[in-house]
VEXGUNU-748121 format. One record per residue (C-alpha): residue number from 1; chain; y, z, x. Coordinates in nm, 2 decimals. Layout:
N
REC  voba  torvo      c2      c3      c1
REC   NUM      A       Y       Z       X
...
This chain:
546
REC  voba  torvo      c2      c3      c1
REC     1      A   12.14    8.86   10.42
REC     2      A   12.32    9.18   10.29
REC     3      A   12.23    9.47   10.52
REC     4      A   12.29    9.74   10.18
REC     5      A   12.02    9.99   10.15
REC     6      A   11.89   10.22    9.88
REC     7      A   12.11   10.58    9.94
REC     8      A   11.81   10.76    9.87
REC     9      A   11.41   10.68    9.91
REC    10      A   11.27   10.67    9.54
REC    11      A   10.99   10.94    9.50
REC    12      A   10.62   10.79    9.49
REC    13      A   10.53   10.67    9.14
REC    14      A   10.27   10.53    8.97
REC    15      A   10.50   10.34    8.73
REC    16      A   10.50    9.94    8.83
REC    17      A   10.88    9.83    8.97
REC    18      A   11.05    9.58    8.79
REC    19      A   10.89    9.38    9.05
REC    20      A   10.55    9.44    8.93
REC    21      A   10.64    9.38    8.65
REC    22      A   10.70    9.04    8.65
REC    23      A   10.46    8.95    8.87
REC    24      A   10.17    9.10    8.58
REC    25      A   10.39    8.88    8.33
REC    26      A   10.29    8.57    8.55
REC    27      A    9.92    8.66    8.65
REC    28      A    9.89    8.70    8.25
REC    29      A   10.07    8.34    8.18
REC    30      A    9.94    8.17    8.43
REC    31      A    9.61    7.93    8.38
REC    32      A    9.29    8.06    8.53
REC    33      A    9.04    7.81    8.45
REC    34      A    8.93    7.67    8.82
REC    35      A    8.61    7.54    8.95
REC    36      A    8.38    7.82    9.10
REC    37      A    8.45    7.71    9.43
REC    38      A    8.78    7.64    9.48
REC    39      A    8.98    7.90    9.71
REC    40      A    9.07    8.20    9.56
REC    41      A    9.50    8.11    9.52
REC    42      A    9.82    8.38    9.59
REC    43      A    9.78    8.43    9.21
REC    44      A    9.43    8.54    9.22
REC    45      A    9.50    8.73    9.47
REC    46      A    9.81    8.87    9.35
REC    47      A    9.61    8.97    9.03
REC    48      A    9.32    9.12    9.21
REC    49      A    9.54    9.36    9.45
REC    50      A    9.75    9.52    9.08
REC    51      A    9.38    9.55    8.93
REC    52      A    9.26    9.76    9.26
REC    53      A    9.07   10.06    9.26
REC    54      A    9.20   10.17    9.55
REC    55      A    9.34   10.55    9.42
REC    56      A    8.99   10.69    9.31
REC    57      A    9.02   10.84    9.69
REC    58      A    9.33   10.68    9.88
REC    59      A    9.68   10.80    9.80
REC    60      A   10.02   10.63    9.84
REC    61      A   10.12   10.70   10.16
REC    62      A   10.47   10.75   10.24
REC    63      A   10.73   10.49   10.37
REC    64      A   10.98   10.68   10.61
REC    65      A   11.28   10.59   10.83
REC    66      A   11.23   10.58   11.19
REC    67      A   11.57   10.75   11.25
REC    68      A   11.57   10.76   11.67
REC    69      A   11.44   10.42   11.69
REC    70      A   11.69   10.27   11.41
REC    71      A   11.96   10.44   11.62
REC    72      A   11.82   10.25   11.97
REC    73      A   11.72    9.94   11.82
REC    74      A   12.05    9.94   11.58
REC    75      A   11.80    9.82   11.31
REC    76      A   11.66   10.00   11.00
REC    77      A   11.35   10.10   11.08
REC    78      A   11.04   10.22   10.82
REC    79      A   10.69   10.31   10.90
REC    80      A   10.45   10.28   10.61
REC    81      A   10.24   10.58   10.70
REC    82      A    9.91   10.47   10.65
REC    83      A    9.77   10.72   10.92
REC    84      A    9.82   10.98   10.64
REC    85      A    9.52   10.86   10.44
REC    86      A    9.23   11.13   10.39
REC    87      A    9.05   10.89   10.68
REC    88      A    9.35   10.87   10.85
REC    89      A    9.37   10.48   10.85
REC    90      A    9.43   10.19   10.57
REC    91      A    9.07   10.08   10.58
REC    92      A    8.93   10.32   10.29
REC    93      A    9.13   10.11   10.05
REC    94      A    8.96    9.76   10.09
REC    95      A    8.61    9.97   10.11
REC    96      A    8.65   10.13    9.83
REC    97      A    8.75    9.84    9.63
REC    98      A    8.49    9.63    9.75
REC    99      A    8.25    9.92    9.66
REC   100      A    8.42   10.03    9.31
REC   101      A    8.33    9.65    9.17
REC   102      A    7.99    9.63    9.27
REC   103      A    7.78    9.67    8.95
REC   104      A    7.56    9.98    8.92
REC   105      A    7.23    9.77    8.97
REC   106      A    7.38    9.69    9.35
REC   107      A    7.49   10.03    9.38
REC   108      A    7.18   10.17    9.31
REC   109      A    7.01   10.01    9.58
REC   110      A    7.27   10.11    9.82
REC   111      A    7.54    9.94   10.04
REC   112      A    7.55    9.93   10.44
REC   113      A    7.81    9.81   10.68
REC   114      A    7.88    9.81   11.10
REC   115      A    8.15    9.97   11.24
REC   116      A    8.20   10.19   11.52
REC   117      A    8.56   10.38   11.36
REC   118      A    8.76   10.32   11.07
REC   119      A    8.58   10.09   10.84
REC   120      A    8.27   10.34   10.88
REC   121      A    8.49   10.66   10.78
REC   122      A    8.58   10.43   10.45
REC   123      A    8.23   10.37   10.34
REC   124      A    8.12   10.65   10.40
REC   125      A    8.37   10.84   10.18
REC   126      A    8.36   10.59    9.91
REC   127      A    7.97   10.61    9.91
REC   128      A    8.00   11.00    9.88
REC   129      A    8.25   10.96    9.54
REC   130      A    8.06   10.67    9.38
REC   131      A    7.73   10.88    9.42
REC   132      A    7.56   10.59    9.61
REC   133      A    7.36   10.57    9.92
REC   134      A    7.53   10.39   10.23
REC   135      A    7.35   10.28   10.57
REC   136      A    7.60   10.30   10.87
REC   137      A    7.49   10.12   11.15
REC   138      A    7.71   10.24   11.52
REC   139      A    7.65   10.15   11.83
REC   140      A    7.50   10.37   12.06
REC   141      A    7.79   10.39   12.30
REC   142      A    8.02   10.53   11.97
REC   143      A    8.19   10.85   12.05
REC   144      A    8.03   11.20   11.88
REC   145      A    8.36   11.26   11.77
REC   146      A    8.35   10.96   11.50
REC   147      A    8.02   10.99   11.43
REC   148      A    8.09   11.36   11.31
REC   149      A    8.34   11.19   11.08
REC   150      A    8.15   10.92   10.93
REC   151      A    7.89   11.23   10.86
REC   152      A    8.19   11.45   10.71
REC   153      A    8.29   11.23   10.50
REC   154      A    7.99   11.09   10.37
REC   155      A    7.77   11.39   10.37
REC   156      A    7.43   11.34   10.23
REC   157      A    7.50   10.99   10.11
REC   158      A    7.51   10.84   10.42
REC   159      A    7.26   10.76   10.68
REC   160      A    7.34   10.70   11.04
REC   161      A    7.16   10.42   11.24
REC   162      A    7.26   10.44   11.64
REC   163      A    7.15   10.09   11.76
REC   164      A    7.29    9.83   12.05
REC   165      A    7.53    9.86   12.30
REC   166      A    7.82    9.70   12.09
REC   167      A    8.01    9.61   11.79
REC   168      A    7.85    9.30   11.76
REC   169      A    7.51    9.45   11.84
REC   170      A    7.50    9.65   11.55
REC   171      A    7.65    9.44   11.26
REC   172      A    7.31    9.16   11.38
REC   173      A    7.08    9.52   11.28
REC   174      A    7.28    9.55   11.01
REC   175      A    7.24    9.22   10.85
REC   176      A    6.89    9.23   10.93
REC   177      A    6.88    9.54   10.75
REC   178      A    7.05    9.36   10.45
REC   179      A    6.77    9.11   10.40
REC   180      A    6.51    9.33   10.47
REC   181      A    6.60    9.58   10.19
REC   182      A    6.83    9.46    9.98
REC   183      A    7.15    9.65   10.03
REC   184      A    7.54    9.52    9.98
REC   185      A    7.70    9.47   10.31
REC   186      A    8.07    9.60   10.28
REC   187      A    8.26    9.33   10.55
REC   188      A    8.56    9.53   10.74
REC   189      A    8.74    9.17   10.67
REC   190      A    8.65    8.85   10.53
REC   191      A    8.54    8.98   10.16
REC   192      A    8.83    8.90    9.88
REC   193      A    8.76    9.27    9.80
REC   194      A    8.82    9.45   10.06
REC   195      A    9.17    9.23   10.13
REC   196      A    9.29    9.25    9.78
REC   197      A    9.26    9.63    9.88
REC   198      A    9.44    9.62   10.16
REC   199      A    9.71    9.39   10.00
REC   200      A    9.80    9.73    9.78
REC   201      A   10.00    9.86   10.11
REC   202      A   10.23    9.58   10.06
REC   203      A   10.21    9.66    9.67
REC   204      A   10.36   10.05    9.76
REC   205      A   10.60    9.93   10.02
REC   206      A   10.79    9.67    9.79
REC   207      A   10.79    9.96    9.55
REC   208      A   10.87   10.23    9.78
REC   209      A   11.17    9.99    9.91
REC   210      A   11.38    9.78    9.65
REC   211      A   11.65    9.69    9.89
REC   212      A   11.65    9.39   10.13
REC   213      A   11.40    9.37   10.41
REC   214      A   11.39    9.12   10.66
REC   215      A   11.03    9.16   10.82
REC   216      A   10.74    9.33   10.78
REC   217      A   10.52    9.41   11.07
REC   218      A   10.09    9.40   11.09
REC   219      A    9.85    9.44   11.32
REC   220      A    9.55    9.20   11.31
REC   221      A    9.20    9.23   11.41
REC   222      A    8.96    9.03   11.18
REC   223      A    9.28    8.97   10.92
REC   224      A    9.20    9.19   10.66
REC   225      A    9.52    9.42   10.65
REC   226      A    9.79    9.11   10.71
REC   227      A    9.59    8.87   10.45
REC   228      A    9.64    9.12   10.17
REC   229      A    9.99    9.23   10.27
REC   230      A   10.10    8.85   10.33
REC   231      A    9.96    8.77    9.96
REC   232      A   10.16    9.03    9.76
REC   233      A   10.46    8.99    9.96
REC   234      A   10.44    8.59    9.92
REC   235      A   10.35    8.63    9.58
REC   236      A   10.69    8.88    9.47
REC   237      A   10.91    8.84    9.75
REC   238      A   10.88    8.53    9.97
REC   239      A   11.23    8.55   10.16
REC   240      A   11.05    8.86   10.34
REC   241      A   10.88    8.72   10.67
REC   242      A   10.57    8.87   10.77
REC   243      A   10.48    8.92   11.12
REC   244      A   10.14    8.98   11.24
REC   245      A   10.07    9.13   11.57
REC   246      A    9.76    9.10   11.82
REC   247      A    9.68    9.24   12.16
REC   248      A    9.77    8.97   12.45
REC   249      A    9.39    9.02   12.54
REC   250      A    9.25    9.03   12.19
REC   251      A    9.45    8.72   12.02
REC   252      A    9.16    8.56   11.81
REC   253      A    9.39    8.53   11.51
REC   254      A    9.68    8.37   11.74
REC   255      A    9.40    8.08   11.88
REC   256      A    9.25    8.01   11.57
REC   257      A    9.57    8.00   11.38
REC   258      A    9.69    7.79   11.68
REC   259      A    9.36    7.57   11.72
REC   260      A    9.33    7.49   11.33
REC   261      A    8.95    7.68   11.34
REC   262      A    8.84    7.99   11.42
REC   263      A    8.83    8.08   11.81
REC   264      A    8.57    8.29   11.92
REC   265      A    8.68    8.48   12.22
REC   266      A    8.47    8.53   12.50
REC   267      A    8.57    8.94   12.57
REC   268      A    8.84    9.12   12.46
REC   269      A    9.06    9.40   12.57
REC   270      A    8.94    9.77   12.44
REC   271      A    9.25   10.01   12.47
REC   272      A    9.36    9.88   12.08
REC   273      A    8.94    9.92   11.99
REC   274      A    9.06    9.90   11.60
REC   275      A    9.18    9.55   11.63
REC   276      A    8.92    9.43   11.93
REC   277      A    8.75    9.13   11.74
REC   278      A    8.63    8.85   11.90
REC   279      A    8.62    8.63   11.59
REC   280      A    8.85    8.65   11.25
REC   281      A    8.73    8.62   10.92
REC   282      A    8.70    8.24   10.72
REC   283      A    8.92    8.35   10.44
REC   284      A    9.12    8.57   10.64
REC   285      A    9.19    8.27   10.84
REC   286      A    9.29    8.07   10.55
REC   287      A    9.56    8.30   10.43
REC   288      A    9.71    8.39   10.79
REC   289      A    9.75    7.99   10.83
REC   290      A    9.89    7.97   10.47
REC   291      A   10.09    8.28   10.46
REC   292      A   10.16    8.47   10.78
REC   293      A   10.53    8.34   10.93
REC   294      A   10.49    8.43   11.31
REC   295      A   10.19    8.59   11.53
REC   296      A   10.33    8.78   11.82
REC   297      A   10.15    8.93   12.13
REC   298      A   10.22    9.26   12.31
REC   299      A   10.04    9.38   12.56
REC   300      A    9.93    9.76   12.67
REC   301      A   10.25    9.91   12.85
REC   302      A   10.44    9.86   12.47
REC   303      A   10.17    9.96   12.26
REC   304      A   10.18   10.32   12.47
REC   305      A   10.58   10.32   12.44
REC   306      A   10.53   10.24   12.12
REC   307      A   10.26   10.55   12.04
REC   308      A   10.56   10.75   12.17
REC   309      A   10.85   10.60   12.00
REC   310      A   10.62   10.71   11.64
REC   311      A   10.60   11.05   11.77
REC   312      A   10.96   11.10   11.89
REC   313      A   10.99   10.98   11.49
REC   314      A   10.73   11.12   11.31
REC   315      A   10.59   11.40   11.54
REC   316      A   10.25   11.25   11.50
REC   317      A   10.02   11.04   11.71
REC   318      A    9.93   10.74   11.59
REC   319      A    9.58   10.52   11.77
REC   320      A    9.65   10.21   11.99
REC   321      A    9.61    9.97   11.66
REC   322      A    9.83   10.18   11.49
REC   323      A   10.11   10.11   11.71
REC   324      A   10.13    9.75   11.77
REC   325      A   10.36    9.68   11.44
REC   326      A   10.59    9.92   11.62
REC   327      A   10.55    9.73   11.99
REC   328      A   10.60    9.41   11.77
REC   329      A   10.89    9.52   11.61
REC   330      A   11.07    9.62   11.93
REC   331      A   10.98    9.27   12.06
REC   332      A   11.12    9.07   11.77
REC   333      A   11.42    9.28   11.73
REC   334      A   11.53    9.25   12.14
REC   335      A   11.46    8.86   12.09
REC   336      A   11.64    8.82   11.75
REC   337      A   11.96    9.08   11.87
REC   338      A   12.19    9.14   11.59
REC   339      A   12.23    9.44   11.38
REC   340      A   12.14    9.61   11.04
REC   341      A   11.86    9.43   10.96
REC   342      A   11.55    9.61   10.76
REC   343      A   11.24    9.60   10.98
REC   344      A   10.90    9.83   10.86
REC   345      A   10.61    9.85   11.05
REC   346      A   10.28    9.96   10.90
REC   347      A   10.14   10.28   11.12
REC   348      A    9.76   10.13   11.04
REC   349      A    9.55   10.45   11.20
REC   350      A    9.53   10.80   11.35
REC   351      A    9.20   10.77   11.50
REC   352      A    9.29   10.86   11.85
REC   353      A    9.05   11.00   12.05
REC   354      A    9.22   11.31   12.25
REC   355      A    9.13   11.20   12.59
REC   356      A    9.29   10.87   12.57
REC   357      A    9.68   11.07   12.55
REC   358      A    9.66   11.09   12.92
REC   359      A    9.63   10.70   12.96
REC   360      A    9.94   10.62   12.71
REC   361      A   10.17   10.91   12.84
REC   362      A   10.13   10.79   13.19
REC   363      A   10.18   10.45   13.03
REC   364      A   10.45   10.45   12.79
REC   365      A   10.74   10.51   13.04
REC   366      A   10.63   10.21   13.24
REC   367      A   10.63    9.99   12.86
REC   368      A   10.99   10.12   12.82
REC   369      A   11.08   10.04   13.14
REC   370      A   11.18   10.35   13.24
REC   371      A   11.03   10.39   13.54
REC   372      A   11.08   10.16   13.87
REC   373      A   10.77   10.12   14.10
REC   374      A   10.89   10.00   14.46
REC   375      A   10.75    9.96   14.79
REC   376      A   10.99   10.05   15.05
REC   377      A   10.94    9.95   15.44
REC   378      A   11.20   10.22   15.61
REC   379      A   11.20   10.24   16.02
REC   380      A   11.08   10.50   16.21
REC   381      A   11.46   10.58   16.39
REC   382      A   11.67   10.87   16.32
REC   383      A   11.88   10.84   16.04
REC   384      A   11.73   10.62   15.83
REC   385      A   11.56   10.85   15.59
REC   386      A   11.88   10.97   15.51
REC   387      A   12.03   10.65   15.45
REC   388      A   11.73   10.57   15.21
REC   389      A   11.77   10.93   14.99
REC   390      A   12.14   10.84   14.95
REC   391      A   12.05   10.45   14.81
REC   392      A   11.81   10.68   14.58
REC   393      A   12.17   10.86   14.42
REC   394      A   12.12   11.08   14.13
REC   395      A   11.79   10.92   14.00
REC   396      A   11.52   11.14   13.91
REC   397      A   11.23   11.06   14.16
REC   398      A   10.91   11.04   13.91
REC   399      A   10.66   10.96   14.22
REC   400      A   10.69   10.95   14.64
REC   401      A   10.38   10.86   14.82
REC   402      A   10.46   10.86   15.24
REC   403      A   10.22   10.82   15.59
REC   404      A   10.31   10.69   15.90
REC   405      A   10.20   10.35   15.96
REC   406      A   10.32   10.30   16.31
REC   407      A   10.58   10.37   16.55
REC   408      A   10.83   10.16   16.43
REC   409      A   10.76   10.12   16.04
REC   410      A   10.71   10.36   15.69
REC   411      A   10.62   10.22   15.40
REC   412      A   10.69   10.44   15.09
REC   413      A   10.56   10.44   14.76
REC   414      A   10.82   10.52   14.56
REC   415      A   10.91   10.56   14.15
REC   416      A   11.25   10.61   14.01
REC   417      A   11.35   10.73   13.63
REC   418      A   11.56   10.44   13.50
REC   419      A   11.78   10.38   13.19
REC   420      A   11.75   10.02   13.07
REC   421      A   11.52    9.73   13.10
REC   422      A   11.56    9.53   13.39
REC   423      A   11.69    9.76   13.65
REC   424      A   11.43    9.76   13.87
REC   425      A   11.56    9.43   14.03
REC   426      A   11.92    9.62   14.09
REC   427      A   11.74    9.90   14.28
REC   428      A   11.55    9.65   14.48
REC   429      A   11.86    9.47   14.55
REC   430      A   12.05    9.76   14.65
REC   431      A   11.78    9.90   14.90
REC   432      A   11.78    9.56   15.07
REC   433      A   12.13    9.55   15.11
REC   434      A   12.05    9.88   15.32
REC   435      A   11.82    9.72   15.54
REC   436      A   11.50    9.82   15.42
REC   437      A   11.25    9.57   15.29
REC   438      A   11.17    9.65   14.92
REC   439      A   10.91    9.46   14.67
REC   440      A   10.93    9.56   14.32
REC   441      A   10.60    9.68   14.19
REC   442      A   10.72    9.73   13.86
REC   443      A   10.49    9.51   13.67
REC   444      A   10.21    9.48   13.97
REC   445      A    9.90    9.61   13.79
REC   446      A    9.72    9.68   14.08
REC   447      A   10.01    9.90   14.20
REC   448      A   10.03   10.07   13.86
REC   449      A    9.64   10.17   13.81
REC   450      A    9.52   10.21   14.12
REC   451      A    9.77   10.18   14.47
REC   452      A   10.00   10.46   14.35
REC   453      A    9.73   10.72   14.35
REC   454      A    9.59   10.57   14.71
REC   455      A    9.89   10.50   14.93
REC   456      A    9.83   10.58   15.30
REC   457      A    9.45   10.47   15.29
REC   458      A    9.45   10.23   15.58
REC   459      A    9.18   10.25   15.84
REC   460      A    9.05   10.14   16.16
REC   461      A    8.70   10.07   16.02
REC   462      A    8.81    9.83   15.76
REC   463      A    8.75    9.53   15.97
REC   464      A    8.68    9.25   15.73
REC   465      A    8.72    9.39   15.42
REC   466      A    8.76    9.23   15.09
REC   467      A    8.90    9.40   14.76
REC   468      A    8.80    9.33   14.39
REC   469      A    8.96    9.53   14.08
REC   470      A    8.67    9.53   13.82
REC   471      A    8.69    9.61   13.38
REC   472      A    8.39    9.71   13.24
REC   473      A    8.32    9.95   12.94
REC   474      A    8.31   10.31   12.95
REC   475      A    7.92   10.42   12.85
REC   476      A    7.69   10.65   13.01
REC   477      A    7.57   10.50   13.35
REC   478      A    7.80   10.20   13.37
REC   479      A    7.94   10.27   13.72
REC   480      A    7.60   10.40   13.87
REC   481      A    7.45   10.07   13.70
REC   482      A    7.73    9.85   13.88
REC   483      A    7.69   10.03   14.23
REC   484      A    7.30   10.02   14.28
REC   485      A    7.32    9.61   14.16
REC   486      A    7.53    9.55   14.48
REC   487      A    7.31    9.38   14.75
REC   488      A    7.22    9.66   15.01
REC   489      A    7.33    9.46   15.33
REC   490      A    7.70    9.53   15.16
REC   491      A    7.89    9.79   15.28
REC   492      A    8.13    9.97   14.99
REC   493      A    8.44   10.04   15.22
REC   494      A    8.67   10.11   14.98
REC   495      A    8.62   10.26   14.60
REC   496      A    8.89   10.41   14.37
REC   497      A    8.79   10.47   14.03
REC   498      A    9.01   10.69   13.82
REC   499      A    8.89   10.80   13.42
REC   500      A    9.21   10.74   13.20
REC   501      A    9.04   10.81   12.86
REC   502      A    9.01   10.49   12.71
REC   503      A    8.74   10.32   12.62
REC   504      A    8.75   10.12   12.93
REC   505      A    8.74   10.14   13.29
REC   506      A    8.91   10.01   13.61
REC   507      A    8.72   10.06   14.01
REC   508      A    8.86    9.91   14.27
REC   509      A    8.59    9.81   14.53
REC   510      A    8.65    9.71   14.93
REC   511      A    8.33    9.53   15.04
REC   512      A    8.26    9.42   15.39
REC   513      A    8.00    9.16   15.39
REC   514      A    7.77    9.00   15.65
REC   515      A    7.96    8.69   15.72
REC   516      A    7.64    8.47   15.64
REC   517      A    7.67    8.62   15.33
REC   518      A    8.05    8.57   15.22
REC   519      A    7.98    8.23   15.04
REC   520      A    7.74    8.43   14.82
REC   521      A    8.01    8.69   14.69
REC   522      A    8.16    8.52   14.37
REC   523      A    7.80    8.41   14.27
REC   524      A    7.67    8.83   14.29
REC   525      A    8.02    8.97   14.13
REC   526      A    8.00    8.68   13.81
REC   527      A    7.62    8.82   13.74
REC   528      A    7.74    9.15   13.73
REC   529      A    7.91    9.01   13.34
REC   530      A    8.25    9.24   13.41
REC   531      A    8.62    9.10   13.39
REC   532      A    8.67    9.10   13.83
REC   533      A    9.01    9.00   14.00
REC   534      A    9.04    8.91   14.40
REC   535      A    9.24    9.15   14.50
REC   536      A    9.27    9.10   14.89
REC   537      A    9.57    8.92   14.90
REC   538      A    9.80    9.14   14.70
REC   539      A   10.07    9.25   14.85
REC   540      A   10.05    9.60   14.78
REC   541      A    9.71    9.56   14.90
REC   542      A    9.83    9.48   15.25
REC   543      A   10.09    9.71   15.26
REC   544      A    9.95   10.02   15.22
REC   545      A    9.60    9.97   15.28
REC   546      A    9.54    9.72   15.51
C-alpha cells in the first residue's frame, strides 16, 4: 500500500469530502423498505451517523501527528483528539444524539441514565441545551470531583441520585426509576443512537485524513465507540482495518466475540474505569463480530507508557481509557515491523483524576521497559561490592534497596535505566557471569508493587508465616472492613499497603495461623469477595523477607 501522505492537514470543515459524498449518493439510492425487525444494516447505519446531531454541543476535534512517537515507531502516527471535547471525552456525541431524536412528549417527561464518569458529563450537558430534565444516578463510591462536573454541566436540569456501591448498582435504581416514572433511559452503549453518534469520529477522521491509512485504533468497553467507527469506515473505506483494544483484565468484548455470545465477566480490572464493563452491548456485539478486524489486549504497564508517550506528543494527559488505542498501536506496530505505514489512534478521554499520575508515572517506565528490576545475591568478602558497581557501568541507578542478611550473603534490590526492550535478561546475564546470583524481577508483580518499597523486612518472629497479595476497591472503610473480618486467633505479621491513586488497591498481608486452623484459610480469604494471590512461595518473597 502506498505510504504517500497529504503535505499539509486540511483545516476542519463542515463541507462533506468527496467521500461523503458518495456515500449520501448511495444511502439515497439504496432501497430502505425492510421488516421492522430486521437488524439495523452498515447502510442504515451509515445514513444515521451523516444525519447526526452531534454539533449542537460537540465540535470536531482535531486529528494531529504524533511526531516523537512516528519517529520511534518509524510509523505515521495521528491521534484523533477526542479529549478536547467540552466534556473532555467522545461520549457527549452518542448522548446527545440519542437525546436530540427523542420527541418533545419524551423529553418532557425527562430522561435518566447510570454512569459514574463520562456518559454522565454527556447527559447532563445535553439535558441542560435541550431544556429537559435529566435524573443521574452515581454510585456512592463516585469521586466529588465528577460529581461536581456532572453538576457543572448540567446545572439546574439535572438531578443527582447517590445510590449503591457500584456501576452495576446504580444502573438496577436507575431502571427501576424508569418504570416507575416514566423517563427515557439514555444507554452509554447498546442504543443505535448513541453509536450512530459515536460513528461521527470516524466520519471527521476520514475527512480530516484523505491519504492512505492502514489501521485505526479503539478502545472498547460496552462497544459503543468501535461499533460506530467500524460502521462508517466499513461503509466508505473497507481496505482500512479497525482495531479494537481492551484491558487484559477487562476483555468482555474479546470473549464474547470469541465465544459467539456475550460473556459476562465475573470482575474486572479498575485502573482503565472508562472501559471496565463486565458485559457488552447486544447490538454492539453484532457489529464488533461483523465489522471489527482484530481485538487486541494490553495490560496496565503500556497503558501508563502509553499516557506518557501522548504527553511527550501532545503535552496533555489523557485518562487510562484514553490511552489504550495508543498501547494498542505500539503492540500491533512492534508485531507487524515494517515502515511508513499510517496508524491513528483515537485519544477517547481526559477524565483523569489527579491523584492517579503518581501510579502511571511510576508505571510507565516499567511499560517501556525502561527500567530493569533485579535481585542480586552479592557475598559478604572484600571486594565484591566493587566488582558489582563496575558490572553496573554507566547505567543510571533508578532504585537500590540493601541490609545485611548474614555473614556470608547480601541480597540487593536493585533497578537500572535501560534503552531497549529486552535487556533485562543481558544485565542478568552479565552479573552471573560475575559470580553473583541474579533473578530478574522485571515483570514480577509482587516485586514491582510491593517488595521494592519493603526490602530488608525479614524477622525472627515470622515463624510460620504465610503471604497473600489482595485487590479490592478503593471506598471509604474498605481496608478497616477487610482487617476486623479476619478471625481474631490470626496474627497479621506482615501488612504493606501503599495508596497509588487509582481506583483500586493492593495490601499485602503475612498471617500466622494456629496450625488447626490452616485448612480453614482459603475458605475465610474466598468470603472476603476480593481478587487474593498466594504469595508465600515467590521468590522475591523468600529472598528478602523470609
Amino acid at each position: 500500500m502506498s505510504t504517500a501522505r497529504a503535505a499539509k492537514k486540511p483545516a476542519p470543515s463542515r463541507q462533506p469530502s468527496s467521500a461523503s459524498k458518495k456515500a449520501v449518493k448511495a444511502v439515497k439510492t439504496m432501497k430502505v423498505e425492510k421488516a421492522a425487525a430486521a437488524p439495523l444494516s452498515i447502510q442504515d447505519y451509515l445514513q444515521k451517523i451523516l444525519t447526526s446531531r452531534v454539533y449542537d454541543v460537540a465540535i470536531e476535534t482535531p486529528l494531529d501527528e504524533a511526531r516523537s512517537l512516528s519517529r520511534r515507531l518509524g510509523h505515521h502516527v495521528y491521534f484523533k483528539r477526542e479529549d478536547k471535547q467540552p466534556v473532555f471525552s467522545f461520549k457527549l456525541r452518542g448522548a446527545y444524539n440519542k437525546m436530540a431524536r427523542l420527541s418533545p412528549s419524551l423529553l418532557a417527561k425527562g430522561v435518566l441514565c447510570a454512569s459514574a464518569g463520562n456518559h454522565a458529563q454527556g447527559v447532563a450537558m445535553g439535558a441542560r441545551r435541550l431544556g429537559c430534565q435529566a435524573t443521574i444516578v452515581m454510585p456512592t463510591t463516585t469521586p466529588q470531583v465528577k460529581i461536581d462536573a456532572v453538576r457543572h454541566f448540567g446545572g439546574d436540569n439535572v438531578q443527582i441520585v447517590l445510590h449503591g456501591e457500584s456501576y452495576s448498582d446504580a444502573a438496577l435504581h436507575a431502571k427501576e426509576l424508569e418504570r416507575k416514572k416514566g423517563l427515557t433511559f439514555v444507554h452509554p452503549f447498546d442504543d443505535p443512537d448513541v453509536i450512530a453518534g459515536q460513528g461521527t469520529v470516524a466520519m471527521e477522521v476520514l475527512r480530516q485524513h484523505a491519504g492512505p491509512i492502514d489501521a485505526i485504533f479503539v478502545a472498547i468497553g460496552g462497544g459503543g465507540l468501535i461499533s460506530g467507527v467500524a460502521a462508517y469506515v466499513k461503509a466508505v473505506r473497507p481496505e482500512i482495518k479497525v482495531i479494537g483494544v481492551q484491558m487484559s483484565d477487562s476483555d468482555a468484548m474479546a470473549r464474547s466475540v470469541k465465544q459467539g455470545a456475550r460473556v459476562t465477566l465475573s470482575d474486572v480490572g479498575l485502573f482503565s474505569d472508562g472501559t471496565a464493563v463486565k458485559l457488552v452491548g447486544e447490538e454492539t456485539l453484532r457489529l464488533t463480530r461483523e465489522l471489527v478486524d482484530e481485538i487486541v489486549t494490553v495490560n496496565t504497564d503500556a497503558v501508563c507508557a502509553a499516557i506518557k508517550d501522548i504527553y511527550q506528543d501532545t503535552r496533555s494527559i489523557v485518562e487510562p481509557a484514553g490511552a489504550l488505542g495508543v498501547a494498542a498501536l505500539k503492540q500491533y506496530a512492534a508485531r507487524h515491523g515494517g515502515q511508513g505505514k499510517t496508524y491513528i489512534a483515537i485519544n477517547c478521554g481526559a477524565n483523569m483524576n489527579f491523584d492517579r499520575l503518581r501510579f502511571v508515572a511510576e508505571r510507565a517506565e516499567v511499560g517501556e521497559e525502561r527500567e530493569a528490576l533485579l535481585a542480586v545475591s552479592i557475598p559478604e568478602e572484600r571486594g565484591s561490592f566493587k566488582r558489582f558497581c563496575e558490572t553496573i557501568g554507566p547505567r543510571s541507578v533508578t532504585e537500590f534497596n540493601y541490609r545485611i542478611s548474614d555473614e556470608k550473603q547480601a541480597h540487593v534490590f536493585v533497578g537500572l535505566s535501560t534503552s531497549v526492550k529486552g535487556e533485562s535478561k543481558a544485565i542478568a546475564k552479565a552479573f552471573k557471569a560475575q559470580g553473583f546470583g541474579t533473578v530478574d524481577l522485571t515483570h514480577d508483580e509482587l516485586a514491582k508493587t510491593h517488595i521494592r518499597h519493603m526490602v530488608g523486612g525479614r524477622s525472627a518472629l515470622a515463624e510460620g508465616e504465610r503471604l497473600f497479595s489482595f485487590v479490592f476497591p478503593e471506598r471509604p472503610g474498605a481496608l478497616m472492613a477487610f482487617l476486623t473480618s479476619l478471625p481474631p486467633g490470626w496474627n497479621i505479621s506482615l501488612f504493606h499497603y501503599r495508596n497509588q491513586g487509582a481506583d483500586y488497591g493492593r495490601i499485602l498481608v503475612g498471617l500466622q495461623v494456629p496450625k488447626d486452623e490452616v485448612a480453614r484459610i482459603p475458605k475465610v480469604l474466598d468470603k472476603q469477595g476480593y481478587v487474593y494471590v498466594d504469595e508465600t512461595r515467590n521468590p522475591v518473597y523468600r529472598l528478602f523477607l523470609r
